[in-house]
C-alpha positions in Angstrom: 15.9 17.4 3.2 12.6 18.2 3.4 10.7 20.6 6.0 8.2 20.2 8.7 5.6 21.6 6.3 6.6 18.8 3.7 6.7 16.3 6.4 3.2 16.8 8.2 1.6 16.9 4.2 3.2 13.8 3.6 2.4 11.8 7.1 -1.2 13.2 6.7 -1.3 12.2 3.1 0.4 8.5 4.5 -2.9 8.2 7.7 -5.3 9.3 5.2 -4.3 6.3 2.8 -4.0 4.0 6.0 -7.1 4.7 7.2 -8.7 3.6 3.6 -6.9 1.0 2.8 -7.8 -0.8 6.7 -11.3 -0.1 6.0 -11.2 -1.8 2.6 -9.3 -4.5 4.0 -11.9 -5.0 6.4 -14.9 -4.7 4.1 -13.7 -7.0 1.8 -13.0 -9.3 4.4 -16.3 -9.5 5.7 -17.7 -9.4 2.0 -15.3 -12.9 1.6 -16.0 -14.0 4.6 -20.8 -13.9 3.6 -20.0 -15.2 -0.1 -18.6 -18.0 2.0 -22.2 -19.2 3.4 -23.7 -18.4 0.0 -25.9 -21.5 -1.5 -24.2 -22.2 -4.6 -26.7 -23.6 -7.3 -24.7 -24.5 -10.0 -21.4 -24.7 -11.6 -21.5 -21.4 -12.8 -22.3 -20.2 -9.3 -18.8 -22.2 -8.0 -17.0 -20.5 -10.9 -18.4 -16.8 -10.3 -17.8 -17.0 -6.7 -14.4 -18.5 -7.3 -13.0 -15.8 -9.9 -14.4 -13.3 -7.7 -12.5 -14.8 -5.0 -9.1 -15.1 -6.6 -9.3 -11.3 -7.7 -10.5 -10.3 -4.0 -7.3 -11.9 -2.7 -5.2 -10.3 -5.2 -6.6 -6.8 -4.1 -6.5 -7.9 -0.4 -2.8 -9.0 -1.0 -1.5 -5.8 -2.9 -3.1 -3.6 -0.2 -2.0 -5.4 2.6 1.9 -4.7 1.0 1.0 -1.5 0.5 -0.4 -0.4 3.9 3.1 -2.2 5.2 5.3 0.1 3.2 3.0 3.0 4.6 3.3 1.9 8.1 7.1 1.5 7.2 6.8 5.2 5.9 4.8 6.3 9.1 7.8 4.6 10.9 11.0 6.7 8.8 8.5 9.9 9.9 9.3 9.1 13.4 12.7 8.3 12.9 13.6 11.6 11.0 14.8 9.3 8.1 11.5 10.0 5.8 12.8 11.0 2.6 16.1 9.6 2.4 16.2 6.6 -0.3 17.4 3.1 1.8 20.0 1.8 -0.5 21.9 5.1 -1.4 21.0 7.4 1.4 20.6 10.1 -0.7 16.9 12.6 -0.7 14.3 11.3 -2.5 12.6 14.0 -5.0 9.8 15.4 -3.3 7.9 15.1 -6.7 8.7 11.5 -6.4 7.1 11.5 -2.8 4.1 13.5 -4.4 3.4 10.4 -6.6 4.1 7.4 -4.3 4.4 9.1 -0.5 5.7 5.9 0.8 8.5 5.5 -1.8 11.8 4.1 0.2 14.2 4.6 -2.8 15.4 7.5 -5.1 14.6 6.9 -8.7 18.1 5.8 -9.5 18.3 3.6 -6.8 14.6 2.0 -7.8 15.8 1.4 -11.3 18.8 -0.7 -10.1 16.5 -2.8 -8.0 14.1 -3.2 -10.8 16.9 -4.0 -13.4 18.0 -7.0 -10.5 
C-alpha cells in the first residue's frame, strides 16, 4: 500500500505527463491539420507528406492510449485503488510504478496478459 507521499509523487508525476502529452496532441494536430493545405508539386511531395502522415498518426494514436491509461490512473488516485494491480488485486511494486506510473497490473499479472 503505498503512502500519501508516494501517492501525490505519482499523481504529480501522472498531470505532468498529461499536461505534455495534450499539448503534443494538439500541436501535432494543428501541424496535420497546415500540411493539409500544402501545394504538393510532385510525387515525391505526395509521398513525403504521406509517410509523414502515417507516422504522425501512429504517434497521435499511441499517445492518445497512453493519456487514457493516465486519466484511468488519475481516476484509481481518486478512488484510493492506485496501486493495486486490476486482475489480481494485489500491490503493484512501487519500482514498477517508478517506470510506468500508470501501470494497472503487477508484473506477474502483466506477463499472463502478454503470454494471452
Amino acid at each position: 500500500m503505498l503512502n500519501t507521499t508516494e501517492i501525490n509523487f505519482f499523481k504529480e508525476a501522472l498531470e505532468e505527463r498529461k499536461v505534455k502529452i495534450e499539448t503534443n496532441l494538439n500541436t501535432t494536430s494543428g501541424e496535420m491539420n497546415a500540411m493539409r493545405h500544402n501545394e504538393l508539386k510532385d510525387e515525391g511531395d505526395h509521398a513525403a507528406m504521406s509517410l509523414e502522415t502515417a507516422v504522425d498518426n501512429a504517434i497521435l494514436g499511441q499517445q492518445s492510449k497512453e493519456l487514457a491509461e493516465i486519466e484511468l490512473a488519475l481516476d484509481r488516485i481518486n478512488d484510493k485503488t492506485y496501486g493495486e494491480c486490476d486482475m489480481c488485486g494485489d500491490d503493484i511494486n512501487i519500482e514498477r510504478l517508478k517506470v510506468k506510473t500508470f501501470a494497472r497490473y503487477c508484473i506477474t499479472c502483466r506477463e499472463v496478459i502478454e503470454k494471452e
